[in-house]
ROKE-231209 format. One line per 8 residues: number of its first residue (from 1); their letters; for each residue x, y, z of C-alpha. Coordinates in nm, 2 decimals, always signed. Layout:
N
NUM> a> X:Y:Z  ...
***
This chain:
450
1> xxxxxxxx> +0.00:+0.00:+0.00  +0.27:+0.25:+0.09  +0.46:+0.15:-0.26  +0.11:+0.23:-0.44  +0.07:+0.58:-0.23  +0.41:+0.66:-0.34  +0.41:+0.56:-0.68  +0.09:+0.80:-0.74
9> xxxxxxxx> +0.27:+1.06:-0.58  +0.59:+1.01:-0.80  +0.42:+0.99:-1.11  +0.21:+1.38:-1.03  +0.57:+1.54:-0.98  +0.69:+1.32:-1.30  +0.44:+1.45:-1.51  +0.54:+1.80:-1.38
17> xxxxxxxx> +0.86:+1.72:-1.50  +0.73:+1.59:-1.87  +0.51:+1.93:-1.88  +0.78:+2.21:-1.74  +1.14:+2.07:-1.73  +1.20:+1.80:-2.05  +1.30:+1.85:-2.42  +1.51:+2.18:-2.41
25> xxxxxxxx> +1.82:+2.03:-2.20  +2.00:+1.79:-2.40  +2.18:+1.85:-2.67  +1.98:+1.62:-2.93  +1.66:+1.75:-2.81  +1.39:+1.78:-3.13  +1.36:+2.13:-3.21  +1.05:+2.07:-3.46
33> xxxxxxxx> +0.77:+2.08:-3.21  +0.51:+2.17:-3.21  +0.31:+2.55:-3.15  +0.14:+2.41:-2.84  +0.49:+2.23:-2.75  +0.66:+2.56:-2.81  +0.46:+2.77:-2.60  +0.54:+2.49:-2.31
41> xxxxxxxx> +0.88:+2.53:-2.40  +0.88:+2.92:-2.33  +0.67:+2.90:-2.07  +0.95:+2.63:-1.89  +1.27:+2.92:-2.04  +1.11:+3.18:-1.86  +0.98:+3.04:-1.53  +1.37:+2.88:-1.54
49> xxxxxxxx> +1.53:+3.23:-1.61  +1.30:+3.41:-1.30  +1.39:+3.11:-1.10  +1.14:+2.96:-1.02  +1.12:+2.64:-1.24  +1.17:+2.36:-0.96  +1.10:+2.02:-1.14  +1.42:+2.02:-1.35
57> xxxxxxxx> +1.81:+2.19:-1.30  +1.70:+2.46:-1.49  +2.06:+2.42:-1.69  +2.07:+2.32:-2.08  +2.41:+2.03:-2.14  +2.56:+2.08:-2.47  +2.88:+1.88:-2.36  +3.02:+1.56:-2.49
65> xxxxxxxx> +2.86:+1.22:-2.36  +3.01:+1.15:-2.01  +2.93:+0.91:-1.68  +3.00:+1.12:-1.38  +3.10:+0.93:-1.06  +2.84:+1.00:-0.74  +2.92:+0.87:-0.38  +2.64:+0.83:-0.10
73> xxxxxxxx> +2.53:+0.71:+0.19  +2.16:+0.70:+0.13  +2.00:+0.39:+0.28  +1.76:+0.13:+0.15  +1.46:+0.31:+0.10  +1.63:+0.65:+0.01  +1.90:+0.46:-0.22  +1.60:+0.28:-0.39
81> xxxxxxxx> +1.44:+0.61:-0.49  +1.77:+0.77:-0.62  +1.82:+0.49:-0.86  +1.43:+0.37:-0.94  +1.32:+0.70:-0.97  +1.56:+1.05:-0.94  +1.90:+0.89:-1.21  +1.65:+0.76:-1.47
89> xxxxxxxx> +1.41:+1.09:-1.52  +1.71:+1.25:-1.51  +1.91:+1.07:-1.78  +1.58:+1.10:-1.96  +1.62:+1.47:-1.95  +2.03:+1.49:-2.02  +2.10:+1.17:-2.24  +2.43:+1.27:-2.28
97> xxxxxxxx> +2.51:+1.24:-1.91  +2.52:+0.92:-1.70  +2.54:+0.89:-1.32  +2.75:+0.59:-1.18  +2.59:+0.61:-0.81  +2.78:+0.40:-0.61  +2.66:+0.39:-0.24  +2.97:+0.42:+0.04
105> xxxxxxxx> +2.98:+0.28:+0.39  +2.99:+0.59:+0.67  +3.25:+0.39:+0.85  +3.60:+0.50:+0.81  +3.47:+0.67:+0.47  +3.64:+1.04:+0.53  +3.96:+0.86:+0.49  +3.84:+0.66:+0.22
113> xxxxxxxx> +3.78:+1.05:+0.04  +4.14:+1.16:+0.14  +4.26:+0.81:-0.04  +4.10:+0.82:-0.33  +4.16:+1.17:-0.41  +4.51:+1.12:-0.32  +4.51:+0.84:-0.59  +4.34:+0.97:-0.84
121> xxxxxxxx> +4.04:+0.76:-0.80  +3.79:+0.96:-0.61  +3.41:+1.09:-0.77  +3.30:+1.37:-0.95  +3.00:+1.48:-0.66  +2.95:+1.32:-0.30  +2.63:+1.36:-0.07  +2.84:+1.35:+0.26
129> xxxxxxxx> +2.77:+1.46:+0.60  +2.77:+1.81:+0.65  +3.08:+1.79:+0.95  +3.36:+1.70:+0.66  +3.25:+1.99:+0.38  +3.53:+2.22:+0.59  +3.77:+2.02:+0.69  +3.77:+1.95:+0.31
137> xxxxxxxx> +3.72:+2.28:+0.16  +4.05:+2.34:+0.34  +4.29:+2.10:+0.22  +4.20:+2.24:-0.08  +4.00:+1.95:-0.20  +3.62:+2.09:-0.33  +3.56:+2.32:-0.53  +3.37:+2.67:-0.48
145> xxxxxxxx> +3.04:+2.72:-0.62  +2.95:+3.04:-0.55  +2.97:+3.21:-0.91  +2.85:+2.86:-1.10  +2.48:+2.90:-1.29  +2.19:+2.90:-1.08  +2.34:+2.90:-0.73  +2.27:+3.26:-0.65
153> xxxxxxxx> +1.83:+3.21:-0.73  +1.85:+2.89:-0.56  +2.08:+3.06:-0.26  +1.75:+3.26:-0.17  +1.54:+3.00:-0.16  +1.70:+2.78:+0.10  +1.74:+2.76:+0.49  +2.02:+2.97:+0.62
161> xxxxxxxx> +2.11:+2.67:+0.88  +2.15:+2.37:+0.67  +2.29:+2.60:+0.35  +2.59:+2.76:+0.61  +2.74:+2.47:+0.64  +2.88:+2.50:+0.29  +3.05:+2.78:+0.39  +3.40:+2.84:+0.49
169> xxxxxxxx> +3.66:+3.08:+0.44  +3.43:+3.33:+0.22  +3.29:+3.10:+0.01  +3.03:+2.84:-0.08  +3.15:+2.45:-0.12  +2.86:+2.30:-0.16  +2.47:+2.25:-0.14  +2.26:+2.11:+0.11
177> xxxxxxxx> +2.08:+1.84:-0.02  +1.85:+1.73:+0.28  +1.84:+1.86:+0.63  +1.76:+1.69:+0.94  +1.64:+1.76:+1.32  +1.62:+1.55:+1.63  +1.27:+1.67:+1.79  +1.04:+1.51:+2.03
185> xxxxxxxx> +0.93:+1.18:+2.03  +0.64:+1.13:+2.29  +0.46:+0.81:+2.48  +0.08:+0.78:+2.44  +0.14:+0.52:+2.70  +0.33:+0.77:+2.93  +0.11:+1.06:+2.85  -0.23:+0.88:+2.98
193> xxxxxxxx> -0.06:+0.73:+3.29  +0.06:+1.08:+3.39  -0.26:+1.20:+3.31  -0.18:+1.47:+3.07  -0.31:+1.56:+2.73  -0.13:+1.73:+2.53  +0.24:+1.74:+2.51  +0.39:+1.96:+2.69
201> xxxxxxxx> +0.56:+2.28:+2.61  +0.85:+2.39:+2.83  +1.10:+2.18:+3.05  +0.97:+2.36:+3.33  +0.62:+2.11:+3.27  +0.84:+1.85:+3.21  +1.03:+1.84:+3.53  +0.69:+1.93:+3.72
209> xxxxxxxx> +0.55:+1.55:+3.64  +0.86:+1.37:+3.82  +0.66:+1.30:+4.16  +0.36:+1.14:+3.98  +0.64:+0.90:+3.80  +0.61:+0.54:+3.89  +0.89:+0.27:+3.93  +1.11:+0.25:+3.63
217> xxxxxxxx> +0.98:+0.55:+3.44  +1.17:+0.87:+3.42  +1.08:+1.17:+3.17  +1.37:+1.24:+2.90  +1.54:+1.00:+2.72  +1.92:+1.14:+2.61  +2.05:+0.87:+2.38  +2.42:+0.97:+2.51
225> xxxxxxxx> +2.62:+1.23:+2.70  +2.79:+1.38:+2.42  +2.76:+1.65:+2.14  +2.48:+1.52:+1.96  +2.23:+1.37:+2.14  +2.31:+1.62:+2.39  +2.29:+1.97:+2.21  +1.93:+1.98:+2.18
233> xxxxxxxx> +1.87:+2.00:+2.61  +2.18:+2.22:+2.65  +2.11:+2.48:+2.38  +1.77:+2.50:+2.54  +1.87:+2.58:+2.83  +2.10:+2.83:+2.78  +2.47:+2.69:+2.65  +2.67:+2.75:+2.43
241> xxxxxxxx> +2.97:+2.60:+2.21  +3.12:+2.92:+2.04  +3.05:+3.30:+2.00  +2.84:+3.35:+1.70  +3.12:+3.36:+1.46  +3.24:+3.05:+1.51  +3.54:+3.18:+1.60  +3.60:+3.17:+2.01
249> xxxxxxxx> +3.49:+2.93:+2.29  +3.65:+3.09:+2.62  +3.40:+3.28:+2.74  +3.13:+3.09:+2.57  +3.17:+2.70:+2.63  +3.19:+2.76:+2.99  +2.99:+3.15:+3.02  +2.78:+3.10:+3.37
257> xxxxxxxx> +2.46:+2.97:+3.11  +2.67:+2.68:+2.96  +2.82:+2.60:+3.33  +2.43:+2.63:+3.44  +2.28:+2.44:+3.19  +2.54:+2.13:+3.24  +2.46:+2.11:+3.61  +2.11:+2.17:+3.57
265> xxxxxxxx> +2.17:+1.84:+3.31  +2.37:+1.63:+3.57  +2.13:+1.69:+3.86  +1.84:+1.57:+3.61  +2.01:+1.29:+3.59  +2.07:+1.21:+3.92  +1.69:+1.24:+3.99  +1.58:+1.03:+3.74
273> xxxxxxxx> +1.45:+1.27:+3.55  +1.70:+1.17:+3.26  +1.67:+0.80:+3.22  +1.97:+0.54:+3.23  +2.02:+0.52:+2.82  +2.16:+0.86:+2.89  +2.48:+0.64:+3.04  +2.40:+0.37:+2.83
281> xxxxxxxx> +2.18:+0.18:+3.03  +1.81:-0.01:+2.97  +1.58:+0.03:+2.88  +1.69:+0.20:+2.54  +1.49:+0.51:+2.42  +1.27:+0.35:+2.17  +1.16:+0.04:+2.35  +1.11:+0.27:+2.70
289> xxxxxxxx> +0.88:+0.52:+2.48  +0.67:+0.19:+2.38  +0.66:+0.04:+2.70  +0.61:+0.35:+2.88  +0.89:+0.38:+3.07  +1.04:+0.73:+2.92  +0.79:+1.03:+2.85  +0.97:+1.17:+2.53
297> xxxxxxxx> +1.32:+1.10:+2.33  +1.51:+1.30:+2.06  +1.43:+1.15:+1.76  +1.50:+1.24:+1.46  +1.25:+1.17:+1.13  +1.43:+0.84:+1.07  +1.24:+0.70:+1.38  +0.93:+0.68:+1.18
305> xxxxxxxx> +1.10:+0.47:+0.88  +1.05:+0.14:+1.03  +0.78:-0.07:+0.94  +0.67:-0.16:+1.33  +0.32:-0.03:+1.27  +0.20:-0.16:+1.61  +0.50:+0.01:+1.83  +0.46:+0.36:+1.64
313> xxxxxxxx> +0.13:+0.38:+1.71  +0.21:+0.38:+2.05  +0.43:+0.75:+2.01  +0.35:+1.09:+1.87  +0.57:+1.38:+1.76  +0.61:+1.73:+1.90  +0.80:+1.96:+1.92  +1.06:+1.98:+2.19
321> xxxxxxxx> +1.01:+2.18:+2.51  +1.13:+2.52:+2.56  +1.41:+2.60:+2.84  +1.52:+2.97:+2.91  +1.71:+3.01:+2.51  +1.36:+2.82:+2.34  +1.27:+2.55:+2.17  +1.59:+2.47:+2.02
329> xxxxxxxx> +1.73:+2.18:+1.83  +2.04:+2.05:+1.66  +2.08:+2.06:+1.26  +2.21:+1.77:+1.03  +2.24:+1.69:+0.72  +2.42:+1.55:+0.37  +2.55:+1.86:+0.14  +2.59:+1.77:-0.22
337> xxxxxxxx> +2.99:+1.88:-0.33  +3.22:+1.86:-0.65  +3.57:+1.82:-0.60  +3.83:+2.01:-0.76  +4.02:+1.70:-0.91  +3.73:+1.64:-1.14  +3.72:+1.68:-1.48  +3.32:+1.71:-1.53
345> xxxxxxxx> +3.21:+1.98:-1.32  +2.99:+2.08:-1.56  +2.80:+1.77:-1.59  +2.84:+1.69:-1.22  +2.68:+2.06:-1.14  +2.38:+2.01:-1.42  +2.29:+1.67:-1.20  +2.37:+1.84:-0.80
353> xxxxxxxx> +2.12:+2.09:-0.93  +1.81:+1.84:-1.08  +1.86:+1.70:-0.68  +1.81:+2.03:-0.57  +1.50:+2.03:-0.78  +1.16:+2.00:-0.75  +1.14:+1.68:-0.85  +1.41:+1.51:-0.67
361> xxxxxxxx> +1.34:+1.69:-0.35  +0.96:+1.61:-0.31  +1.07:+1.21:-0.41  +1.29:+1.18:-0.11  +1.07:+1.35:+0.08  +0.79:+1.13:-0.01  +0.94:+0.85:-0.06  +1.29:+0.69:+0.07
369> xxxxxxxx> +1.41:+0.85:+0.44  +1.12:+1.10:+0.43  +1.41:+1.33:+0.38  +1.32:+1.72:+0.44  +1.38:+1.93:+0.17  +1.64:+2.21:+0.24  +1.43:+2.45:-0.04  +1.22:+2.64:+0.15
377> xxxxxxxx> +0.95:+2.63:-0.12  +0.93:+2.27:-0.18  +0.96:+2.20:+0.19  +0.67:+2.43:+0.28  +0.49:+2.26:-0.04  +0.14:+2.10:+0.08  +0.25:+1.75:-0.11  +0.53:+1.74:+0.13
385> xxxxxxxx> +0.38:+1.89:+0.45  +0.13:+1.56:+0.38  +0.41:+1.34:+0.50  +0.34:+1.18:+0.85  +0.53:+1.39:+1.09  +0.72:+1.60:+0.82  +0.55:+1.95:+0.94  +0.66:+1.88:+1.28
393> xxxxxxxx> +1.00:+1.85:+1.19  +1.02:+2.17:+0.96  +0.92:+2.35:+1.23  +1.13:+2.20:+1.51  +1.39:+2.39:+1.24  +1.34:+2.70:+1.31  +1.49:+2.63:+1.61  +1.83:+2.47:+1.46
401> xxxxxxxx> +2.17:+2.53:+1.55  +2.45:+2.41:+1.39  +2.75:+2.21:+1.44  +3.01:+2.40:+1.43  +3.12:+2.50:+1.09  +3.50:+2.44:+1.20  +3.75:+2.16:+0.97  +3.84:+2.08:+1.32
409> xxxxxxxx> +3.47:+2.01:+1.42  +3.51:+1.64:+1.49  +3.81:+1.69:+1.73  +3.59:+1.99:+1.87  +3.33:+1.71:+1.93  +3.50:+1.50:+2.12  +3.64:+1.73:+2.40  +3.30:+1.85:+2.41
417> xxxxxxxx> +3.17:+1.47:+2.47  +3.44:+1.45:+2.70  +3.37:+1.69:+2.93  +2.99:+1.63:+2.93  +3.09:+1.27:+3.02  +3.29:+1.42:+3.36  +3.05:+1.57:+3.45  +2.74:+1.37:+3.43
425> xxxxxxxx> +2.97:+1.12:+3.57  +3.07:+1.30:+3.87  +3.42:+1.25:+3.77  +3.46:+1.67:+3.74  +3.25:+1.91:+3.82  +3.04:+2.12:+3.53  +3.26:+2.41:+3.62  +3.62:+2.29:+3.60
433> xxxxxxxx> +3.50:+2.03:+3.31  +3.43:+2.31:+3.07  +3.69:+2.53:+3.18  +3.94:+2.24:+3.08  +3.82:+2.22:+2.69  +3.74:+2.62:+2.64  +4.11:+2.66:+2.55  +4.18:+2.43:+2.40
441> xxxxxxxx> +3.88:+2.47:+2.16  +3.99:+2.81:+2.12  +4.34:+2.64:+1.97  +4.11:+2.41:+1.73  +3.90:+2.69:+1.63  +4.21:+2.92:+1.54  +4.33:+2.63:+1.34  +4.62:+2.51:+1.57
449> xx> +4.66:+2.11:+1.68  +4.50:+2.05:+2.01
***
């Protein structure tokens, strides 16, 4: 049934395509068509010159025939609608280009990029996660895109969080392809036995419910004391990683709202407020939210991607409560980059733009990983905003921070886990653990080992 639902929807945006994006791209389209076909035709040119033309890339090919090399990390479902559905309409529309997709494990894969590129051996475009796109852009490795055809229209149409984390050094290395949000993932089973009825909306509520909890139930589930899972609580409530630019954490890592808002995080902990699969422990978040043992969990839309019908009927999503800085959440993501080595950027940028399209957008969305659009007007689009949960999400967005746009980002990570760790473990206090890393960050962020 959902293969049927999907397919309907696939084959509206298709014809879409057929109608406003096929026929003028290629270079042995038929020019005889034809008055009503002409008028189409112009109608597509000029909607594509205002840009606004979303179902195709909006760029004419007149280069030689060539197969340009694309590395991802899509899974299953997302994988099956890249190659069933985006490569072929897409080949369809630029017969003279051919996409080898060839799908990558995560593991160990950054040094798989340095490798191959080293080698000569690497691809022509990469969806990869949106933590490597400076490190990279440093070294020298991708290439800008800032001046290439059609960035600057589609620049306005996309959300400032998951499109800065293309940038680096002044310039633009990339696109983001999809966008990702962990928000809140709440017990109906919980909910009734608490006897509430409707989620609720601060962490103030949240912590007021703790003496009606029973044995083995606590309220948040933090899938791990460390950057990630983390950053959504300790944004809320005040902390910080950086100054705004990125550029300084002493001062800001461990200001008297960070130190604040990792105590606050340690004592709810030690009340049980925080459940054990914060440390590791059982139960784990998903099967405490169907058993009723935790209230709510960050999740993020890939929760919902599993076929256990009878255990997701037992959650709901919401947004996330609000502590004394909001509602806020942390922002992931793939961005789609070239790499300088390549010697088809121009067919590699004619196919990163038809997956920033209409088309290719609203079919992961739809379809695959329920994938949320970065393109504000296809995400806010009512075909898309019809996927289970997907509204929720987008809106959980608007209160998105980023990782921090650094090359040394992953290193940055870790201390930060680090430090979380000592304290939640009582092996440091919140005060003297923060302290520790803020100079040191301050050594990554200017670019020095640490």
């Amino acid at each position: 049934m959902k293969r049927k639902t999907l397919a309907v929807s696939l084959s509206a945006i298709l014809a879409a395509s057929v109608l406003f994006g096929c026929g003028s791209n290629s270079k042995s389209g038929d020019t005889k068509s034809s008055s009503n076909n002409g008028s189409a035709s112009a109608s597509a040119s000029e909607a594509s010159n205002a840009g606004s033309d979303t179902s195709g890339s909006g760029i004419q090919y007149d280069g030689d025939d060539v197969t340009i090399t694309y590395w991802h990390t899509h899974g299953d479902s997302e994988e099956e609608v890249l190659v069933d559905t985006i490569i072929p309409e897409f080949e369809k529309q630029y017969p003279n280009i051919h996409v080898d997709a060839v799908r990558m494990p995560y593991d160990g894969l950054m040094q798989q990029i340095i490798t191959s590129l080293s080698s000569g051996t690497g691809p022509d475009l990469m969806r990869m996660d949106i933590i490597w796109v400076p490190e990279l852009a440093e070294m020298g490795a991708l290439a800008a895109v800032d001046d290439l055809e059609g960035f600057a229209d589609l620049k306005d149409n996309l959300y400032e969080g998951p499109l800065s984390t293309n940038y680096y050094n002044g310039k633009y290395y990339g696109l983001p392809l999809n966008t990702n949000c962990l928000s809140g993932v709440y017990s109906k089973t919980m909910m009734e036995e608490l006897n509430i009825d409707s989620i609720p909306t601060t962490y103030d509520e949240v912590v007021a419910l703790k003496d009606k909890l029973g044995s083995d139930q606590y309220l948040i589930a933090c899938e791990g004391a460390n950057s990630w899972a983390m950053a959504p609580l300790f944004h809320s409530l005040g902390g910080v990683y950086t100054n705004e630019d990125y550029t300084k954490a002493s001062g800001y890592v461990n200001s008297e709202d960070s130190v604040k808002a990792l105590e606050t995080i340690v004592e709810w902990y030690d009340e049980g407020i925080i459940g054990p699969c914060f440390t590791g422990g059982k139960p784990d978040a998903a099967n405490g939210l169907y058993d009723g043992n935790y209230l709510f969990s960050y999740q993020g839309p890939w929760f919902f991607t599993n076929d256990d019908e009878e255990n997701l009927a037992k959650v709901e999503v919401g947004l996330l409560p609000a502590g004394k800085a909001g509602s806020l959440t942390v922002n992931g993501g793939e961005d789609l980059v070239m790499f300088e080595s390549s010697d088809k950027k121009e067919a590699s940028w004619v196919f990163a733009m038809f997956l920033m399209s209409e088309f290719s957008q609203t079919a992961q969305a739809v379809g695959g990983g329920h994938l949320i659009p970065t393109v504000k007007t296809i995400a806010e689009s009512e075909e898309v905003q019809a996927v289970p949960n997907m509204s929720t999400y987008i809106e959980q967005l608007e209160g998105a921070v980023s990782r921090t746009p650094s090359p040394a980002w992953e290193k940055i990570s870790d201390k930060l886990s680090v430090a979380f760790q000592s304290a939640v473990l009582h092996e440091d206090t919140a005060q003297s653990a923060l302290d520790k890393i803020a100079p040191e960050l301050d050594a990554l962020l200017a670019g020095e080992a640490s």
